[in-house]
Kinemage of the C-alpha trace (Angstrom):
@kinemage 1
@onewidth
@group {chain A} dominant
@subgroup {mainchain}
@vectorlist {calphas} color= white
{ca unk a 1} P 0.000 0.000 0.000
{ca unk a 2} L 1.295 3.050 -0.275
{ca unk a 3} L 1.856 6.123 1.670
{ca unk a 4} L -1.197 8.278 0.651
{ca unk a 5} L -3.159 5.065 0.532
{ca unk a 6} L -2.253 4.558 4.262
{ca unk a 7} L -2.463 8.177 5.079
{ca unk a 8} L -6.130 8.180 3.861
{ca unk a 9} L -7.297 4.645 5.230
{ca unk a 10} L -5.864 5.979 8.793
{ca unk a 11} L -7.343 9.020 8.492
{ca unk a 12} L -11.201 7.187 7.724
{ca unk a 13} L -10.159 5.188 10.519
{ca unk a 14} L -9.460 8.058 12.827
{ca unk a 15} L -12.737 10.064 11.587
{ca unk a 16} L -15.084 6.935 12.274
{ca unk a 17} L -13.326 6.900 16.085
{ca unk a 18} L -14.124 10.444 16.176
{ca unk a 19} L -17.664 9.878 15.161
{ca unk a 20} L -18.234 7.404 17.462
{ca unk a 21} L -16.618 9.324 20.590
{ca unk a 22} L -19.282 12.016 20.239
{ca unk a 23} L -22.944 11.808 20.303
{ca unk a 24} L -25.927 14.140 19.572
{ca unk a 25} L -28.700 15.348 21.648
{ca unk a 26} L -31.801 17.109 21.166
{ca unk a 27} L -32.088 19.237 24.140
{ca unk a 28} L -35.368 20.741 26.111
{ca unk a 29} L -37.059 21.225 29.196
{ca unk a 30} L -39.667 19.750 30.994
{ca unk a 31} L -40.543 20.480 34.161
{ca unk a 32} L -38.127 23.064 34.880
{ca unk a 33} L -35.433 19.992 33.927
{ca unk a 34} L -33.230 19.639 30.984
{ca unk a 35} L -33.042 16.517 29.244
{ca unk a 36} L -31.860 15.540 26.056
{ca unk a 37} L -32.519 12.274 23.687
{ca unk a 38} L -30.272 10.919 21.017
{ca unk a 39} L -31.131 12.792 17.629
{ca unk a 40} L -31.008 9.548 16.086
{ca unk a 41} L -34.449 8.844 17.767
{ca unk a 42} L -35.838 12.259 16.778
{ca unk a 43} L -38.079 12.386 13.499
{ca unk a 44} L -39.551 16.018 14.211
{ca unk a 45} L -40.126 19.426 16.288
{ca unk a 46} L -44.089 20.816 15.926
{ca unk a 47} L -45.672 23.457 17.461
{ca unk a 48} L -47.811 22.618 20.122
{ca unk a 49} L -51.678 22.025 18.411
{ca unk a 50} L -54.903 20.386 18.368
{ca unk a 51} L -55.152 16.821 19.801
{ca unk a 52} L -58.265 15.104 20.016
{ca unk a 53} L -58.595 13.630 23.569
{ca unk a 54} L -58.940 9.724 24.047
{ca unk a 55} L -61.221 8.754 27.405
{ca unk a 56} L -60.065 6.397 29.717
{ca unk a 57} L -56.027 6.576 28.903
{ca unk a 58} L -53.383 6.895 31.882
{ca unk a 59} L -52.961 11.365 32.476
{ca unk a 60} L -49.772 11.197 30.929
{ca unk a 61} L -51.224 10.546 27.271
{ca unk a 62} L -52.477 13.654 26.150
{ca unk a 63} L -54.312 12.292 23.236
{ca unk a 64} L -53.369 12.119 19.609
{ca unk a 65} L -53.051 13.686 16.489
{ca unk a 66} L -53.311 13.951 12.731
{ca unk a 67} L -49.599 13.785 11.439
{ca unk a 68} L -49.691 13.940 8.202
{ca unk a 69} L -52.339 11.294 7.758
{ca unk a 70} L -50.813 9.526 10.804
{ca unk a 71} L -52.171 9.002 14.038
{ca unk a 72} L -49.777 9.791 16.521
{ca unk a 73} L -50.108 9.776 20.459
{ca unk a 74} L -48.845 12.355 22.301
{ca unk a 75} L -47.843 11.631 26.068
{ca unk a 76} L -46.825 14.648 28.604
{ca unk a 77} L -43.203 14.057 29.385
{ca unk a 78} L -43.346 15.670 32.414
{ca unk a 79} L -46.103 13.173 33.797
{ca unk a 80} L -44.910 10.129 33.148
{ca unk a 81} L -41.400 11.468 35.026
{ca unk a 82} L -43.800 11.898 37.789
{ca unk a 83} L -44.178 15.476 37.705
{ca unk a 84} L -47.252 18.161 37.638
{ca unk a 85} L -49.071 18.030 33.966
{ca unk a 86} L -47.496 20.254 31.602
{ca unk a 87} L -49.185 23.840 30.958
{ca unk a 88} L -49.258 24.635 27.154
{ca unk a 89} L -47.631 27.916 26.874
{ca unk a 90} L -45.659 30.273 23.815
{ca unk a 91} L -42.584 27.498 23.661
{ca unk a 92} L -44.441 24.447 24.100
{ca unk a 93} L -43.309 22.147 21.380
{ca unk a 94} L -44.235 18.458 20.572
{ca unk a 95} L -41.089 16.094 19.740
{ca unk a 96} L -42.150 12.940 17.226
{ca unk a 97} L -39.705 10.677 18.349
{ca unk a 98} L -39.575 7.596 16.443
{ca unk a 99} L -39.699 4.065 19.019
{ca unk a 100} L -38.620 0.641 17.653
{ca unk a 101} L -41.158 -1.967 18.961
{ca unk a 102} L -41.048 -5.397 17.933
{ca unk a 103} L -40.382 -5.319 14.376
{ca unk a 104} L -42.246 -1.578 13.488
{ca unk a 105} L -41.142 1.726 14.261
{ca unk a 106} L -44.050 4.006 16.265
{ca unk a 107} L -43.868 7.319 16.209
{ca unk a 108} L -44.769 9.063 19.448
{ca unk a 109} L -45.383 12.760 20.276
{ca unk a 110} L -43.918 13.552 23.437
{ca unk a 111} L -44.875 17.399 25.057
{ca unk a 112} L -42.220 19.618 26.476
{ca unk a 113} L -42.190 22.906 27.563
{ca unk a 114} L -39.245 24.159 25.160
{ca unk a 115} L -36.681 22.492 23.118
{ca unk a 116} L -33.395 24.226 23.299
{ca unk a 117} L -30.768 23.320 20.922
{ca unk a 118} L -28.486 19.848 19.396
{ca unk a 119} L -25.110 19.542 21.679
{ca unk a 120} L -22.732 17.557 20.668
{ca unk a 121} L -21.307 15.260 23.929
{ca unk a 122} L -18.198 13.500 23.689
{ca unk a 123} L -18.289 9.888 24.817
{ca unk a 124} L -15.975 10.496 28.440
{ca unk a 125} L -18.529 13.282 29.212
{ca unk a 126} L -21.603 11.068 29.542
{ca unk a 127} L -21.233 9.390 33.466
{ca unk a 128} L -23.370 6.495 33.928
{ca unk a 129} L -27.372 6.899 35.311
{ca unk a 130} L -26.801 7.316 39.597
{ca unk a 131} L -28.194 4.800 41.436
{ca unk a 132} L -30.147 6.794 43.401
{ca unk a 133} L -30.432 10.834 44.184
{ca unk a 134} L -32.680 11.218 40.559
{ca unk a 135} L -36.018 12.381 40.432
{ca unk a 136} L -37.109 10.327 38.030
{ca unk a 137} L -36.476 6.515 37.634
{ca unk a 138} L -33.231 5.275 36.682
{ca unk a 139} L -33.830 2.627 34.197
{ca unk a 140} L -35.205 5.927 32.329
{ca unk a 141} L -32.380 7.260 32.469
{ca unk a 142} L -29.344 6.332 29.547
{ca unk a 143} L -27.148 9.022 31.254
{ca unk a 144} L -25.782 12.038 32.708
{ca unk a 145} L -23.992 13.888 29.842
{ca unk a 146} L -21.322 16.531 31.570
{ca unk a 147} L -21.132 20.078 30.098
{ca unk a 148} L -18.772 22.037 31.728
{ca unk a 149} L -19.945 22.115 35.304
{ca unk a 150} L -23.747 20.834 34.749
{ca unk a 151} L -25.713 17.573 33.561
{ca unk a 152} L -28.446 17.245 31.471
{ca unk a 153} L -30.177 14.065 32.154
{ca unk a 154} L -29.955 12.027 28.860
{ca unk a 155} L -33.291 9.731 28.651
{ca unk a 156} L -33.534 6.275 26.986
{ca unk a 157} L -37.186 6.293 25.323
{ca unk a 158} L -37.180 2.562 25.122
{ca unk a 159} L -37.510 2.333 28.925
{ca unk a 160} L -39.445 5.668 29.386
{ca unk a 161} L -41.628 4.399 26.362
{ca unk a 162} L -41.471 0.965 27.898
{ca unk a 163} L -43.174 -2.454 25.924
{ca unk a 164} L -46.339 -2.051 28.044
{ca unk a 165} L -46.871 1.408 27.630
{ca unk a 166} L -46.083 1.397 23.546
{ca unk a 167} L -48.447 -1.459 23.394
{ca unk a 168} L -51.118 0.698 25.271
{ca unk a 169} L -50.152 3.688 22.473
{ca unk a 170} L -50.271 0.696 20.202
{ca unk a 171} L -53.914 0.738 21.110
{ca unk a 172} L -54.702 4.475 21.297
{ca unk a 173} L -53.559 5.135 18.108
{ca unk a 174} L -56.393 2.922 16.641
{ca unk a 175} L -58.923 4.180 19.223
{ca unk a 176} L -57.478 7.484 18.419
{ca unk a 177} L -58.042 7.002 14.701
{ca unk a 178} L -61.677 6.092 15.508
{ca unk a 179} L -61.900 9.240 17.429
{ca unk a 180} L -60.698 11.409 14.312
{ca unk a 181} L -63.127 9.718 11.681
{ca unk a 182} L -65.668 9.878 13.878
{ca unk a 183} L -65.074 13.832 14.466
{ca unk a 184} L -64.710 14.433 10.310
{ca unk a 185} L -67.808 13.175 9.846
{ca unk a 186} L -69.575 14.958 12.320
């Protein structure tokens, strides 16, 4: 091989370490908090809007909505971490995060109160989740990613969007999608 050859393969191999030492988040607050979720999980950012309530559902599903054709339920982020419901205000934002279950990808609105920015975290910033001293559960929790002297929590949607409760949002989207025909027609 020769030198530029190697000088080129190294360098790939370098930028592909590089990649994989840093990570993006989508940042926001809920509850006063900040959190942030891998972008990779993040399909979209919508202003906060109509959703068409579904009756009996646990308070932290809001209800659902029209995406595009789509049902999509929305749950309050700040409920099912256990806090106060959510107050819609000027910065209230839904996040469609897309959730892998079984062999399908389910889209899910989550509410926050505002989403603040990407940040790029470097692999040795991101401590494990504490085993204790969290507000919120720590099997929700993928990490604590360390910017300068502060940590956003960094949540893992497949355990805050656990199997039970995507199979539940499984089900509200086709109640949901009842709901909506039922409401165009009227």
């Amino acid at each position: 091989m020769n030198s530029i050859s190697t000088r080129l393969t190294t360098q790939a191999g370098a930028d592909t370490k590089q990649e994989d030492e840093h990570q993006q988040f989508l940042t926001f607050v809920s509850a006063g908090e900040v959190y942030g979720v891998n972008i990779l999980s993040i399909k979209e950012i919508l202003e906060h809007g109509e959703l068409t309530h579904v009756p009996m559902m646990p308070e932290y599903v809001r209800g659902v909505m029209n995406l595009r054709g789509s049902v999509v339920p929305v749950i309050d982020l700040s409920v099912r971490l256990g806090r106060p419901v959510s107050g819609v205000a000027k910065r209230t934002c839904i996040v469609i995060i897309e959730v892998r279950y079984e062999n399908d990808v389910l889209d899910v609105g989550v509410v926050v109160d505002a989403v603040n920015q990407v940040m790029e975290i470097a692999a040795e910033s991101i401590e494990p989740a504490p085993p204790f001293g969290a507000n919120i559960r720590t099997d929700f929790i993928a990490g604590m990613g360390r910017i300068q002297d502060k940590f956003v929590v960094l949540l893992d949607v497949d355990h805050v969007l656990s199997i039970e409760e995507l199979s539940l949002l499984e089900h509200t989207g086709k109640v949901g999608a009842n709901l909506l025909t039922e409401n165009s027609l009227a």
